[in-house]
N, C-alpha and C positions, 0 to 999 in steps of 0.2 A: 831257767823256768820256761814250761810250757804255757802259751798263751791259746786257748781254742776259743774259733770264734762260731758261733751253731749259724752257720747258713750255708747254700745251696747255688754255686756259682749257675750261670744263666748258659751256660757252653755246658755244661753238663747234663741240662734239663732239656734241651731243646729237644730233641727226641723224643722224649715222654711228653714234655708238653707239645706235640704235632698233633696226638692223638687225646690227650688227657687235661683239661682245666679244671685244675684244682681250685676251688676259693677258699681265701681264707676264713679260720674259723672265727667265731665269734668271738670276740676279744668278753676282757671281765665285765659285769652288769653292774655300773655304778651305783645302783642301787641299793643291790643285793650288796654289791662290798661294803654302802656305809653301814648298813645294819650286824654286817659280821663285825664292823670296827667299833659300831655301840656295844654290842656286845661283849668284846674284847676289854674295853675302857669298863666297862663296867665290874668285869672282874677284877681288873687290874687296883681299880679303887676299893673294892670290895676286901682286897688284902690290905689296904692304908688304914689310917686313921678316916675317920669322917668328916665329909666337910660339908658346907653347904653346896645347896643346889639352886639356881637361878633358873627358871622356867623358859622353855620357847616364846620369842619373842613374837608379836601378832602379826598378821598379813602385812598390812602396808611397812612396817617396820625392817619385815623382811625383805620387801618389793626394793625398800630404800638401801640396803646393807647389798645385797647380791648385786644390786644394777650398779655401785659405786665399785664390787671386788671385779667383776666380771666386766665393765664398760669402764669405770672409771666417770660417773656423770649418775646426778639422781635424777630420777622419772621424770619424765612429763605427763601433766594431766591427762593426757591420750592413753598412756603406757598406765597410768591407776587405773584409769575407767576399764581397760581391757583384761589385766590384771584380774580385776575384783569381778567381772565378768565369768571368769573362767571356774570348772567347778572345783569346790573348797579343797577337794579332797586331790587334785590334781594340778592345782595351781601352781605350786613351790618347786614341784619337778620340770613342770612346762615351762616355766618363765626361766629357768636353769637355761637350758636347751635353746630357747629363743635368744638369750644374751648372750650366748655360747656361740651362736651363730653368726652375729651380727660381726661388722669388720669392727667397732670400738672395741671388740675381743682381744683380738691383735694388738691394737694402738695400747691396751692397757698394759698386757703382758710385754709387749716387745718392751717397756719401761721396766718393769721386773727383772729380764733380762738383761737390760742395760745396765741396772743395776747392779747384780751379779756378776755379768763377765766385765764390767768398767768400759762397757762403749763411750768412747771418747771422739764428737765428732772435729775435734780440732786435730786428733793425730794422721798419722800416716795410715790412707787408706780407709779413717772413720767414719766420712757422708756413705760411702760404698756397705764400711762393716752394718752402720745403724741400718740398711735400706735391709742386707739382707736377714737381721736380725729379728728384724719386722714380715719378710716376707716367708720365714721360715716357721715362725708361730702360726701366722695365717692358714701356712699350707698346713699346718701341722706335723712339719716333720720330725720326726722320732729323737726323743733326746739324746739315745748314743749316737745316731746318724750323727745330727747335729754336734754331737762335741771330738766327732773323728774327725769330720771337719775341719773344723778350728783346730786340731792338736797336729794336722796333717797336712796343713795347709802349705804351698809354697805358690811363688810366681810376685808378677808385678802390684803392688797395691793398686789399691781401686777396683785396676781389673781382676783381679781374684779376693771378693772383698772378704773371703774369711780369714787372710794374712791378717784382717785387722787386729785378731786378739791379740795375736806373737807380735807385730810391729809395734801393737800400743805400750809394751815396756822396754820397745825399742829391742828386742831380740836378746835378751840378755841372761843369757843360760842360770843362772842363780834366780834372778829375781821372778823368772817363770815356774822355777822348781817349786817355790814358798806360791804360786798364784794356782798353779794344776793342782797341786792339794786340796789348798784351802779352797776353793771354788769348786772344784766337782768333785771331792770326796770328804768334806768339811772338817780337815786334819790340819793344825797349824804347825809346818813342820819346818817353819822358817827359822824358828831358835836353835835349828840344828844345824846351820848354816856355818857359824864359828864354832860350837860345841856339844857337844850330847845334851839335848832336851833336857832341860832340869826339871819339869814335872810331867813328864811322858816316856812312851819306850823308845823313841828314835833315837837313833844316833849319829851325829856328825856323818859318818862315813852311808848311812843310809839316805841322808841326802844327798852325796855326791853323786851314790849309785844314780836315783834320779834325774839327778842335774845332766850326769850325761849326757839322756836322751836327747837331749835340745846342747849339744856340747857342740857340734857343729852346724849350729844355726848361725846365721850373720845377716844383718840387715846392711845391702849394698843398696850404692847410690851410683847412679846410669847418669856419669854427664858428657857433655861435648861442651869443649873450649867452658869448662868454669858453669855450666847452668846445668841445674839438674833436669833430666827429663823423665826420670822413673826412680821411684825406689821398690826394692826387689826384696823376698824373704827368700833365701840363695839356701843351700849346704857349704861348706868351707870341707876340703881333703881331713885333715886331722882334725878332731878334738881339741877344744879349748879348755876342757873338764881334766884335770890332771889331779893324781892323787900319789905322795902328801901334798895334804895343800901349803902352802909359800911357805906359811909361819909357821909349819913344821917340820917342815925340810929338813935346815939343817944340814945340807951337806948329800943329803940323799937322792938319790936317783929317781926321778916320780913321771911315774908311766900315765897314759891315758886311763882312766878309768870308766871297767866295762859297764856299760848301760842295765841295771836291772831293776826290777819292778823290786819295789820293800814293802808293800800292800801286800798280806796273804791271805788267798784265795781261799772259798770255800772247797771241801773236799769230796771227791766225789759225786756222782749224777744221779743215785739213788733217792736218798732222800730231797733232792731239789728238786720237788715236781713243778716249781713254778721255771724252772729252766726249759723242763720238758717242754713245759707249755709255750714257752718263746720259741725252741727250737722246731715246732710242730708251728710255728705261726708262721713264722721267718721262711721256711719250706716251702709252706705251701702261697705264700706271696713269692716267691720268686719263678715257682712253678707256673702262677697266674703271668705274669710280669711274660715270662718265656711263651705260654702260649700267646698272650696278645700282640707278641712281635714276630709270632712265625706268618710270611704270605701266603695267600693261596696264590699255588704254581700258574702260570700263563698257560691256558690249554691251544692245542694246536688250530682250534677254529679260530682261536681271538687272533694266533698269530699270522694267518693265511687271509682274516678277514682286516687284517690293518689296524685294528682297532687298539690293541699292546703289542710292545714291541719286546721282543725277548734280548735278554742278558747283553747279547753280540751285536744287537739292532742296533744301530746310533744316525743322526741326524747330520749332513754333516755340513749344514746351517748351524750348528750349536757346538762345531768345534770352538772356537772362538770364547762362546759364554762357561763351556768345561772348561777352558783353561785358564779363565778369570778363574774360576771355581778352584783350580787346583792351585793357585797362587794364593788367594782368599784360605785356603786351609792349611800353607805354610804358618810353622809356628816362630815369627820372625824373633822371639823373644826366647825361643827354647835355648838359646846359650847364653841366656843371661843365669839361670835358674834349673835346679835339678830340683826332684822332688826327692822328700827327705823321708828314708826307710827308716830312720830309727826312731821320729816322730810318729810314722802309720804305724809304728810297733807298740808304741805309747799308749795309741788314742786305742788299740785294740784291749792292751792292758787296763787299763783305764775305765773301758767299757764290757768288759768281759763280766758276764752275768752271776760268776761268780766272786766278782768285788763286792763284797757286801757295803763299803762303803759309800759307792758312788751313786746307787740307789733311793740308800737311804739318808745321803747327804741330801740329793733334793727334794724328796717327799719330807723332811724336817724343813727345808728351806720354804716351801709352797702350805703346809698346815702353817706355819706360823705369818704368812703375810695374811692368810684367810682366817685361821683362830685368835691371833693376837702375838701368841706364845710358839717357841716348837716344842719339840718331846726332849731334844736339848737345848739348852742356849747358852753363851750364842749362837746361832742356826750353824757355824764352820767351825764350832770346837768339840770337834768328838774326842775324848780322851777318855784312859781308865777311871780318872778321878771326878768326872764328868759325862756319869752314867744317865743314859734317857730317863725321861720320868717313867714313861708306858713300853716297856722296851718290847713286848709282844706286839703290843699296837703296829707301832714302829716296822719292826720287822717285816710284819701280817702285810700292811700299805705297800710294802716296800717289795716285798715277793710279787703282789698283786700288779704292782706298774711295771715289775719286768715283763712277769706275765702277759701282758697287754702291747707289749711293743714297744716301751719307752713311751707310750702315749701322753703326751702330757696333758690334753685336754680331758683324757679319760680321768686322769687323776685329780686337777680340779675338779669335774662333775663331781668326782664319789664326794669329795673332801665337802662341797659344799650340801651333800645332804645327807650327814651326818647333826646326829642331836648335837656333838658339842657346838659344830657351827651357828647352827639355829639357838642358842641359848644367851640369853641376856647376861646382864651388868647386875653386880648384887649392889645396895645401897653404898651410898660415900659415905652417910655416916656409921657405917662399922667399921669395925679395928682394921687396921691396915694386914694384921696379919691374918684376919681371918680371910679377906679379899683375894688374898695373893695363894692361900692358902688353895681354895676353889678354884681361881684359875690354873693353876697347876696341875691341879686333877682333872681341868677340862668340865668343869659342874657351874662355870660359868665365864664369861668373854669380859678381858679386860677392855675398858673402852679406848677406843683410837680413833684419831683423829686424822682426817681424809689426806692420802697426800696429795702434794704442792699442784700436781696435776688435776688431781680430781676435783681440786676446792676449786684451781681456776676454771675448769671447763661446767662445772656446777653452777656458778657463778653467772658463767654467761651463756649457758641453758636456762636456767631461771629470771635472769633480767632480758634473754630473745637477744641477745644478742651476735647468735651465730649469723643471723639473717638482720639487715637494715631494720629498725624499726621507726625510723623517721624517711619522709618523701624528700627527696632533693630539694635544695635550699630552703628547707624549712628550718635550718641551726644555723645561719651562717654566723659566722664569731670572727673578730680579729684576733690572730694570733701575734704576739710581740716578742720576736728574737732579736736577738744583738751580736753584731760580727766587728769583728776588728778591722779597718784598713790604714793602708799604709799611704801616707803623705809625707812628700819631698819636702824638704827643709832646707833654706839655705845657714850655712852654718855661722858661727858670730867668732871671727878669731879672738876676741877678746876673753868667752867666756870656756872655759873647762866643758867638755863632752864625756859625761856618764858612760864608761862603759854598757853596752849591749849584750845582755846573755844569745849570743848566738850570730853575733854582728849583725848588719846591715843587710845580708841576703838574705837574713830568717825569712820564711813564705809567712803567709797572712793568716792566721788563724784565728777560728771562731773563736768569742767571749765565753765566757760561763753563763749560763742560763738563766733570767733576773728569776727568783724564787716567787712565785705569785703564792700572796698567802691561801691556806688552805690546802694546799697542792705537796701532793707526797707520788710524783708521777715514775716508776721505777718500773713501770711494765711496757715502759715502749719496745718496741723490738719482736715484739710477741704477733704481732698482723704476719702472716708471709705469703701477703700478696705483694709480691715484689711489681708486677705491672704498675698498679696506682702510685705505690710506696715511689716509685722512682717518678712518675710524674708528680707526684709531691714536693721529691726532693728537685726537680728538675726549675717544679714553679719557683719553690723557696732560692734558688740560685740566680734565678732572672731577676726578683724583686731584689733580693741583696744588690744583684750588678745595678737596678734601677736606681737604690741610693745611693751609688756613687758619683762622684763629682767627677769630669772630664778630669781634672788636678789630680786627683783619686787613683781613677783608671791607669793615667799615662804613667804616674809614681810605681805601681806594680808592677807595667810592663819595663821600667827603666831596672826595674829590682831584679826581676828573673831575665833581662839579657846582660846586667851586670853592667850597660854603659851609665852609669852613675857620672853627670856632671861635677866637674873639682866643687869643691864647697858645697857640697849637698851632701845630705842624709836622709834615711828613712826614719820617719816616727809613727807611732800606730794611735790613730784613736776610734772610739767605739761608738758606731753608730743603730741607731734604734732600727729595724725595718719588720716594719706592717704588714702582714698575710690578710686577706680575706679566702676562710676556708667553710666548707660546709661540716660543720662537729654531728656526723652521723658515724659511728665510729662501725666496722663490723670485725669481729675478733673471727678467730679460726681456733682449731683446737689445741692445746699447748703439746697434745702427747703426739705432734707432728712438728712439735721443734728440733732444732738442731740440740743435742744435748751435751753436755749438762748448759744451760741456759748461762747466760753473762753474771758475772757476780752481781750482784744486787738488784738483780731481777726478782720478780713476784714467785715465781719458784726456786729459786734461791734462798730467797726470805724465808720462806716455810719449809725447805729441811731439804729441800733435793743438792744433795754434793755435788764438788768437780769429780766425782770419779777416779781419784788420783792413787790415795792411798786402798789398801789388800781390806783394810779391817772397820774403814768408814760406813756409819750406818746413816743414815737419816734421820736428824732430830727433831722430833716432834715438840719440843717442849714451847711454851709459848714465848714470845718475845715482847718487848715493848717495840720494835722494829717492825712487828707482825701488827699488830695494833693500829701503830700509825696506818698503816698501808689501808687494813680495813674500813678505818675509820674516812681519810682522805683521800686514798687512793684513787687514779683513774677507773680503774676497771669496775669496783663497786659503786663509785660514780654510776658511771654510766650504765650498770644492769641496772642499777633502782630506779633511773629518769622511766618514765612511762611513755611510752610512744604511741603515735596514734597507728602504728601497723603490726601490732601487736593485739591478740582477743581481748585482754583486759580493759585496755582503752574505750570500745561503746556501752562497759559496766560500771565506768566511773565519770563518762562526758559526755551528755547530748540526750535526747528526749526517752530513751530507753537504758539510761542509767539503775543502776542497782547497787549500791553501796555494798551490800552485805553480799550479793555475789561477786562481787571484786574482790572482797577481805576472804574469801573462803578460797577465790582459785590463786591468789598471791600467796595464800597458805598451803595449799596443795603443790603449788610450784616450788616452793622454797624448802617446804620442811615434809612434804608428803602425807598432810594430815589435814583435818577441818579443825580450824581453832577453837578452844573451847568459848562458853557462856561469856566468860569473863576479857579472854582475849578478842572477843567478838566485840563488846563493848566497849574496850580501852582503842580497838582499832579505829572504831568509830570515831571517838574523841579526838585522835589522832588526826583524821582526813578534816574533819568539821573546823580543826583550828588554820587549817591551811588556808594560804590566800585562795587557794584554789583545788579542788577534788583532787586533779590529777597530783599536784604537789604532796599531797598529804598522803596518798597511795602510795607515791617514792619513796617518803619517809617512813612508813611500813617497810616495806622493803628494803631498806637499806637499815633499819633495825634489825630485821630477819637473819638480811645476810652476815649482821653481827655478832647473831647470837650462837652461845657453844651447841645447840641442837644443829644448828646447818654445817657447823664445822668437824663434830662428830658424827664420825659411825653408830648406826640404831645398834 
């Protein structure tokens, strides 16, 4: 099989670009695509059965829906007033573009992405994978760049942080073969693995061909004397990929098996004008690319007048700093690691424009986190018997983002101003199948519920808590932990000694945490300011050593140098010790954690996975686990307390108080709306029964933030 890739090497152009800068053309007009894609959708239904139609949903509703797809976080009162500012008929396009632009664009998607390709920051190479995961959204780099990348990647983890896809299943030529599919071309062709796909056309031996590619991949570990100091995504001489496989053997002779693509390409460059159209983009950017890097020549004044020094000139003060230079460019690790030719053959396969499915695996992957739904589902199982719903649709998108360069921001834009995006929730109470019915046809948007990230950073944009909202020592609270120590004991020979799990050297370890009622606290860990965090923990270690007794102390130090006087033992008991802290808590954003977060973390709870398994989605479904959390939890705690360095606060305390403008801007904060007649009312009620304004404004708020309007999508 021929693989052609349509670009224009930079050694080839250089000539023509000395003289000629091409820029490239304009890619597709998001616009104009969504309107061919309503279109499109329309006929498409227009051949269906009929179903209902759920309306465009209204300004602020939208303001709230695109700022949670696009940032991950609803408006701030600043962001509606400027919003509703803007004119009518221009607004929904502009505020696209403006969140589009912002860095929460990144933070949001780089989490989609993690999603998809299983960024795991606890594996080999994952702090490095997530960074540049994140910074390759940002830059916007092209999605086949981006997955040549990662399919091509070799060298040391960390420092080459796209080894992290391949490392993260530890290099393991099978279980990549079932991940390249099902991830960039949304084909689950892992049941072919022991036998021919029993409800698809693969077969056994079409995954081997695959597995190949990645047949002499190996993930090697660099140590000296027993420690590791690198782990490496290497090539291995032979193939590990042999065919027959073991359990068919049998006695037979089984060779390497050669590498080939089972994907079949679209035919011909005639009718694929949207190739043409990549191939005319991709040209005339390299052609740009090539003029920007040609110099202009040193002319012979500059060279006689001192001022440049030509080609042969050198300094020879700065022999010394060239030859740091040329040590500095030694590649001291280049014989650990070859780059791997039959992975760059892959990722060219893989992204060749005429894979129709690799296209249009993600444009189904990206309508359905922004629609609800995709044209298949689940968004990785393309199969004969699991045909799109809109398959022109489909298609249509999918020529369009090749057309465009693998753009992925371009394809967000279009997707988000599209009618079906813009269209509501039909009632709850109609038939469940008439519901499911219209959202299939795209005639209206299943509702969904914010993920794990966007509830917390919502959360704590609505309660001000990205920034202090309390003045130093104005919270101070004792906090009460409990640590175990170790006291010397002399022993009683008369009486029997209880075995010890772990004997007499066990180290000292902290107690379990006395449960203070009301307290459901599972979001610690989420601050990543590690400066304070560690003078936190720094104080909390000196007050523990404070409560210790000299008897205390010496018993520890007799424990870990092991001189244990004859008739003594260690016994452990649990002492109380007191923190005085200042409780001003300030959160940062969660979609700048390390991911996937600790099990039983606050995004853990509401649906974000470890990342582990091929076919894990994120469950939204409610819990009583989620509940608690809302209910008692620190973090909506503390967004609902009112602070006096927050705007709300001189609307609810002090001689220019305004009741009623407090309850409208904690309503605009929380749910992007002014409460109605009746909820203005009961708000009221609400502040009046409190000991105190400010109290009763909390309890607003932490109503709000419990209710299904702040946890759904408009």
């Amino acid at each position: 099989m021929k693989v052609r890739l349509f670009s224009i090497s930079l050694a080839a152009l250089a000539l023509m670009a000395a003289t000629v800068q091409a820029a490239p053309p304009a890619g597709p007009d998001p616009a104009a695509t969504a309107k061919a894609i309503d279109k499109l959708l329309a006929e498409e239904n227009a051949a269906g059965p009929k179903t209902r139609e759920a309306g465009a949903i209204e300004d602020l509703a939208f303001l709230r829906r695109v700022s949670l797809d696009m940032n991950a976080r609803i408006p701030t009162d600043a962001e509606i007033k400027k919003f509703m500012a803007m004119p009518a008929a221009e607004r929904r396009g502009k505020l696209i573009e403006e969140l589009m632009g912002r860095e929460q664009f990144a933070d949001r998607w780089a989490i989609f992405y993690g999603d998809m390709l299983r960024v795991r920051y606890g594996t080999d190479g994952g702090p490095a994978f997530q960074a540049f995961i994140h910074e390759a959204v940002r830059a916007n780099m092209p999605y086949d760049v981006l997955t040549r990348k990662l399919l091509a990647a070799s060298g040391r983890a960390g420092s080459q942080p796209t080894t992290g896809f391949i490392l993260a299943d530890d290099a393991d030529p099978l279980a990549l073969t079932g991940v390249v599919s099902q991830v960039f071309m949304g084909v689950r062709i892992s049941c072919a693995q022991c036998h021919d796909h029993p409800f698809d056309v693969w077969t056994r031996e079409q995954f081997y061909d695959l597995a190949a590619f990645f047949g002499k991949t190996q993930r090697v570990e660099h140590r000296v004397k027993m420690q590791i100091l690198g782990i490496f995504l290497n090539e291995r001489a032979e193939s590990m990929i042999m065919w027959p496989p073991e359990d068919k053997a049998k006695g037979k002779t089984r060779a390497p098996v050669k590498a080939q693509f089972p994907f079949k390409l679209a035919e011909g460059d005639g009718p694929n004008k949207h190739i043409a159209r990549l191939k005319e983009r991709r040209d005339a950017e390299a052609a740009a690319l090539a003029a920007a890097s040609v110099k202009k020549p040193t002319s012979v004044d500059d060279l006689i007048d001192g001022s440049k020094t030509g080609p042969t000139s050198k300094d020879p003060l700065n022999v010394i700093d060239e030859a740091k230079a040329g040590i500095k460019a030694i590649d001291l690790e280049g014989d650990l690691y070859k780059a791997s030719e039959l992975r760059r053959k892959l990722g060219e396969a893989v992204t060749d424009p005429r894979n129709r499915f690799y296209a249009k695996a993600m444009v189904n992957r990206v309508w359905a986190e922004l629609v609800g739904r995709g044209f298949v589902n689940p968004v990785d199982d393309f199969r004969n018997d699991n045909p799109p719903s809109h398959p022109k649709t489909l298609d249509y998108l999918a020529d369009e983002f090749v057309a465009s360069g693998y753009d992925f921001r371009f394809l967000v834009a279009t997707i988000a101003r599209t009618a079906a995006y813009e269209r509501g929730h039909l009632p709850g109470d109609l038939p469940a199948l008439e519901r499911l019915a219209a959202e299939k046809a795209f005639t209206a948007t299943p509702p969904r519920r914010m993920g794990s990230e966007a509830l917390f950073d919502s959360i704590v944009q609505a309660g001000h808590l990205f920034t202090p909202k309390h003045r130093p020592g104005e919270n101070m609270i004792t906090v009460v932990n409990y640590t175990q120590v170790a006291v010397a004991v002399k022993e009683d020979p008369s009486k029997p000694v209880k075995p010890k799990l772990g004997g007499d050297k066990m180290p000292a370890m902290p107690a379990m945490p006395k449960m203070v009622a009301g307290s459901y606290d599972l979001e610690k860990g989420i601050e990543v300011d590690f400066k304070n965090a560690l003078k936190n923990r720094d104080a909390l270690e000196l007050d523990k050593m404070n409560a210790k007794s000299a008897e205390e102390l010496e018993a520890e130090s007799m424990m870990k140098s092991g001189n244990m006087p004859a008739g003594t033992r260690i016994r452990y008991i649990t002492k109380e010790v007191k923190t005085l802290v200042d409780d001003n808590p300030r959160f940062t954003s969660a979609m700048r954690m390390a991911s996937p977060a600790p099990t039983g973390h606050f995004l853990r709870v509401f649906g974000q996975t470890d990342r582990g398994a091929l076919d894990e989605r994120r469950d939204h479904s409610p819990s009583m686990r989620q509940a608690l959390m809302m209910l008692n939890g620190k973090l909506t705690n503390e967004a609902a307390r009112v602070g006096p360095l927050e705007p709300v606060f001189s609307l609810i305390v002090g001689p220019k108080a305004d009741v009623d403008a407090a309850i409208k801007l904690v309503y605009r904060e929380a749910l992007t709306r002014e409460p109605t007649a009746d909820e203005l009312s009961d708000a009221r009620a609400i502040i009046q029964e409190a000991p105190k304004p400010e109290d009763g404004l909390a309890d607003l708020r932490w109503a709000l933030f419990n209710s299904n309007e702040f946890r759904f999508i408009p």
